[in-house]
C-alpha positions as a Python dict, from the first residue, in 0.01 Angstrom:
ca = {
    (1, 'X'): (0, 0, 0),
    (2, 'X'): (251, 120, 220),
    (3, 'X'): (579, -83, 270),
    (4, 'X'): (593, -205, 628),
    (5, 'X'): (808, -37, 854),
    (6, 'X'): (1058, -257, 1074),
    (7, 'X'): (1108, -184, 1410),
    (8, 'X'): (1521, -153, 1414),
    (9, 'X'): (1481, -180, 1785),
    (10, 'X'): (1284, -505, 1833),
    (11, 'X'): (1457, -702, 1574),
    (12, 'X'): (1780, -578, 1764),
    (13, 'X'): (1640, -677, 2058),
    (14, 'X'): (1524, -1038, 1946),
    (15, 'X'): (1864, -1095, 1775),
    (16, 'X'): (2002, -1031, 2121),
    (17, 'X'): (1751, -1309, 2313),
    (18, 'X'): (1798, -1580, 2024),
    (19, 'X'): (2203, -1461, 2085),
    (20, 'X'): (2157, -1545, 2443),
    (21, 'X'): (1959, -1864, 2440),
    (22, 'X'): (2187, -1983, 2214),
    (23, 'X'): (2462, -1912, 2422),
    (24, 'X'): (2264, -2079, 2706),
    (25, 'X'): (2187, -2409, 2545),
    (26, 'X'): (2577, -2438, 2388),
    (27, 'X'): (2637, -2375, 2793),
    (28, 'X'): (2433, -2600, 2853),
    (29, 'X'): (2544, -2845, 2652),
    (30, 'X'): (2899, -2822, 2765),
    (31, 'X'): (2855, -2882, 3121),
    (32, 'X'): (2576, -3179, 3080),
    (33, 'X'): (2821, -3377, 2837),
    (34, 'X'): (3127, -3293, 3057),
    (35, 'X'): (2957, -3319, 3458),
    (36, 'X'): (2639, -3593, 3313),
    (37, 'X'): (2345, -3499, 3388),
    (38, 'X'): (2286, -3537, 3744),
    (39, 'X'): (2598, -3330, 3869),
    (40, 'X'): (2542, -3046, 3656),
    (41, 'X'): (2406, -2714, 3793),
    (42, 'X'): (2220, -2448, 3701),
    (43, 'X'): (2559, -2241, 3883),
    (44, 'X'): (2765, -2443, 3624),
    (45, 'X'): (2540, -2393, 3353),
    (46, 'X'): (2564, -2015, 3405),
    (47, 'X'): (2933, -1956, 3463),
    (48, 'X'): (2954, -2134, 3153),
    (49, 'X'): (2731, -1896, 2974),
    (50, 'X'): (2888, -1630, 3183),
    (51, 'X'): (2566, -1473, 3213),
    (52, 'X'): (2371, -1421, 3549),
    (53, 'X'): (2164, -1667, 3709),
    (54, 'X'): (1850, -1441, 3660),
    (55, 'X'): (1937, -1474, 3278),
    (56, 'X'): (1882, -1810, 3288),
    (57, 'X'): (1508, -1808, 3427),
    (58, 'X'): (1414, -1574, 3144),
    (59, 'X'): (1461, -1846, 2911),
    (60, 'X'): (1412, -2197, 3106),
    (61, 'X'): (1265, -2273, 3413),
    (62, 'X'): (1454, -2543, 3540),
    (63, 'X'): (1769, -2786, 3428),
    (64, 'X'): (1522, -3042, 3336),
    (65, 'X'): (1374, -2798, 3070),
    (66, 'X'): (1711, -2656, 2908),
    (67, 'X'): (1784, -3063, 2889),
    (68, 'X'): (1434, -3138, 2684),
    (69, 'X'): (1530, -2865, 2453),
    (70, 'X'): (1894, -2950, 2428),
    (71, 'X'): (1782, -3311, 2322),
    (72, 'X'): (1409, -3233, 2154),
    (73, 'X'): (1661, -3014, 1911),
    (74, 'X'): (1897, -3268, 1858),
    (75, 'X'): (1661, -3541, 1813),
    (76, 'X'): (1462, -3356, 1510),
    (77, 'X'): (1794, -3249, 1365),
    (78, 'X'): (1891, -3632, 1341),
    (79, 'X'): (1527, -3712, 1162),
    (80, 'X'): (1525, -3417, 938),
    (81, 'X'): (1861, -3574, 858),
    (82, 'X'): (1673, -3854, 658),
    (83, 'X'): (1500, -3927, 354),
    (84, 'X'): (1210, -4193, 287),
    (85, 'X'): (1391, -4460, 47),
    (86, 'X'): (1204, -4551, -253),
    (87, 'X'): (1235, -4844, -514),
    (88, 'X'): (1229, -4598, -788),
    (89, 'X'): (1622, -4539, -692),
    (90, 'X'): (1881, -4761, -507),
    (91, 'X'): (1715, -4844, -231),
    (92, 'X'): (2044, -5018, -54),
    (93, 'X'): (2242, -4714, -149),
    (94, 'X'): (1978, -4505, -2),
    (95, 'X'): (1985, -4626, 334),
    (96, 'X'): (2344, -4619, 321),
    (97, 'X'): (2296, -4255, 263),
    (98, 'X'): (2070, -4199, 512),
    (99, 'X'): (2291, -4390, 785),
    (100, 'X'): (2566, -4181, 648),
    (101, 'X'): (2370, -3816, 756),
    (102, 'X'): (2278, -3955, 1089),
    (103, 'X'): (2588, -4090, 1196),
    (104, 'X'): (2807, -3757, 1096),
    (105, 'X'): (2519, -3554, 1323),
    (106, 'X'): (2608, -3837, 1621),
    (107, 'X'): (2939, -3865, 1587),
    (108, 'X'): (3006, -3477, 1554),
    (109, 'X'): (2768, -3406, 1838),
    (110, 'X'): (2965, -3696, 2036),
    (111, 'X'): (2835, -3629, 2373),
    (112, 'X'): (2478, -3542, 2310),
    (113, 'X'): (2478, -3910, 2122),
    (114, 'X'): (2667, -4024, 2414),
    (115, 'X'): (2312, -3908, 2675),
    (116, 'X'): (2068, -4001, 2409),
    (117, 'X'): (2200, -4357, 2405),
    (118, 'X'): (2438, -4459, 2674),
    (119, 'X'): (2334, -4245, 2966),
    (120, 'X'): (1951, -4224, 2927),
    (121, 'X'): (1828, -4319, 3256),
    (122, 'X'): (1674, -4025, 3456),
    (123, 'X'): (1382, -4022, 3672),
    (124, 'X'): (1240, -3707, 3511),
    (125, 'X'): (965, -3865, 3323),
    (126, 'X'): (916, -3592, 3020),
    (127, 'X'): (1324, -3654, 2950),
    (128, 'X'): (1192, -4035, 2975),
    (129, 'X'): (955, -3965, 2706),
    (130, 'X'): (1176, -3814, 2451),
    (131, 'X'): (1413, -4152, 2525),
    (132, 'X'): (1124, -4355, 2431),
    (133, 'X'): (990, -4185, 2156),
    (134, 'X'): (1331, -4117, 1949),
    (135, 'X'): (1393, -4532, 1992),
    (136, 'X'): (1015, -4600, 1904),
    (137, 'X'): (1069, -4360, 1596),
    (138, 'X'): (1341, -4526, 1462),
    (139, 'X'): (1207, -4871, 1485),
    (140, 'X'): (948, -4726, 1290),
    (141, 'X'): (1182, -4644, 1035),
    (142, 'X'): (1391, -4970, 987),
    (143, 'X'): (1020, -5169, 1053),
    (144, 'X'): (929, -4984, 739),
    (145, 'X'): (1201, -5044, 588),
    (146, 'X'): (1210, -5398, 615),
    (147, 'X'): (868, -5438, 448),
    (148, 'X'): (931, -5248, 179),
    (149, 'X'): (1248, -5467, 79),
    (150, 'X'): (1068, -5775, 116),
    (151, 'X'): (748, -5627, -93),
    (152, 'X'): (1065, -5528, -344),
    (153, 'X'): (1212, -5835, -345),
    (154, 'X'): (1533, -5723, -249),
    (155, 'X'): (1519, -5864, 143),
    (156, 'X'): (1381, -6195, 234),
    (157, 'X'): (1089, -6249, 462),
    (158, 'X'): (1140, -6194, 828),
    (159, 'X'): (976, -6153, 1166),
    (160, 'X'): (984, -5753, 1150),
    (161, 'X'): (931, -5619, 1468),
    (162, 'X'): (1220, -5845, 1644),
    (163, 'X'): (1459, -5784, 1386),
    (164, 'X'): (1423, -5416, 1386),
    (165, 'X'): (1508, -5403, 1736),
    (166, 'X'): (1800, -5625, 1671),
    (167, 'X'): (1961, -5341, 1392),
    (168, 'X'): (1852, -5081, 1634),
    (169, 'X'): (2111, -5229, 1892),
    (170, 'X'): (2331, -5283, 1651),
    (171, 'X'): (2356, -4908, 1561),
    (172, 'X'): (2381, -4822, 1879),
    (173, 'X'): (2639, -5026, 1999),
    (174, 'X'): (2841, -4967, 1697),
    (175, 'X'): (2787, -4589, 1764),
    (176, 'X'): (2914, -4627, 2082),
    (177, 'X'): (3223, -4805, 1985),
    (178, 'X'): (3337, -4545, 1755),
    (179, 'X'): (3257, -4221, 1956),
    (180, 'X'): (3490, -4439, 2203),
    (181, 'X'): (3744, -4402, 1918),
    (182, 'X'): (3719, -4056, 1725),
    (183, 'X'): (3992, -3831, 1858),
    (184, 'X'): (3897, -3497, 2100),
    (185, 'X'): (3773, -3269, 1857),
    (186, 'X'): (4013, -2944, 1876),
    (187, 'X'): (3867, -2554, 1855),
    (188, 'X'): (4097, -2541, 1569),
    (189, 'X'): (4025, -2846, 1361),
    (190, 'X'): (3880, -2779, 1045),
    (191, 'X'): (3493, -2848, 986),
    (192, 'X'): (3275, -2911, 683),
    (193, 'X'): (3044, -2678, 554),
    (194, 'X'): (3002, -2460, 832),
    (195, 'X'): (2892, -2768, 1045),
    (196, 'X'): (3063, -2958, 1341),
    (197, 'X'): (3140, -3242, 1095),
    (198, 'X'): (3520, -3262, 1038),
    (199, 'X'): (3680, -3470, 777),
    (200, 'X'): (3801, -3761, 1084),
    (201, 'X'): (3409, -3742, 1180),
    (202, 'X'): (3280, -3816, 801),
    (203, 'X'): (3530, -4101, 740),
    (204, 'X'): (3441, -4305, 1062),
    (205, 'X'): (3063, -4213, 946),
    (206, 'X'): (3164, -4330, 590),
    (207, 'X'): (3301, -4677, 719),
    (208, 'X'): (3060, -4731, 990),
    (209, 'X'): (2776, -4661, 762),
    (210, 'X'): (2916, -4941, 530),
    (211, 'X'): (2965, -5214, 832),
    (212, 'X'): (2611, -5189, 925),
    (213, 'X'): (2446, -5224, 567),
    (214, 'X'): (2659, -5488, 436),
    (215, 'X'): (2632, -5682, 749),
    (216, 'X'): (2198, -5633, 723),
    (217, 'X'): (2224, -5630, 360),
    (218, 'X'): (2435, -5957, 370),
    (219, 'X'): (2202, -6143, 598),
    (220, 'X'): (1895, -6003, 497),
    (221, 'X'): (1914, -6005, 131),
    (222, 'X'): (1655, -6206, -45),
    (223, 'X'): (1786, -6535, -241),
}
């Protein structure tokens, strides 16, 4: 059989659009964190990008749409960011893990976090829906993980579905707190691994990570 031939052209040319929408949704980015989301523009969005505003309706059709992919994006990054905790390790060091991977991905994307959690009222009701399902989603996870301690023994007995809610706010407003207290990131600071996580980033991670599970673990723990 024949080896396939690639078409130098068209892979050129789809580096070139993924090298553009990129560019678009970093733009994007920028001006929603900086303006909020109601004062930014499609005319800020592309003098960001310093593209032309034709450029931009090849890609999205509206500010509403390059928003749902900004935060649809970030939102999968920050669950592909955890792993189910089982009993056959440390579960409580587990979960302190897994707090430690989402908080460096919230806390290094400061301002995205800051929309998700802080400024997430907008009458658009498909940017509604992604509000609602990333909160639903992670009182999933901390519902499941609060049975599964108590069917390990290692958490006592408790009315699930209220307490989930009550770590959920917890994480938030702790989150909150501390992007309120993390330096400006500079262009020139150094990151980790090719990633937007910089060493000031990880620590406040690392010792927010800690507050929250010894302050759960403490209360929660079985007798």
């Amino acid at each position: 059989m024949a080896p396939k031939v690639v078409d130098g052209r068209k892979l050129r040319a789809q580096r070139r659009r993924a090298a553009t929408e990129a560019k678009l949704l970093f733009a994007a980015e920028s001006v929603i964190c900086r303006r909020g989301f109601h004062a930014a523009t499609i005319a800020d969005i592309v003098d960001e990008a310093q593209v032309a505003r034709g450029t931009f309706y090849q890609y999205f059709d509206s500010r509403e749409a390059v928003y749902r992919r900004l935060i649809g994006d970030f939102v999968k990054l920050l669950t592909s960011s955890v792993e189910r905790v089982t009993e056959r390790r440390a579960p409580v060091e587990d979960v302190r893990t897994n707090l430690l991977r989402v908080l460096e991905q919230l806390f290094a994307q400061r301002e995205l976090a800051i929309l998700l959690f802080r400024d997430a009222l907008t009458p658009d009701p498909v940017l509604k829906q992604l509000h609602l399902d990333l909160h639903q989603h992670m009182h999933r996870m901390v519902c499941g993980l609060l049975r599964r301690g108590a069917q390990w023994g290692i958490l006592r007995e408790v009315e699930v579905e209220g307490t989930a809610w009550a770590v959920i706010g917890a994480i938030k407003e702790l989150l909150l707190r501390r992007i309120d207290e993390l330096p400006t990131l500079q262009t020139d600071e150094p990151v980790i691994d090719g990633t937007r996580i910089t060493p000031a980033v990880r620590q406040s991670a690392v010792d927010a990570a800690s507050v929250l599970v010894d302050a759960f673990y403490g209360g929660l723990r079985a007798p």
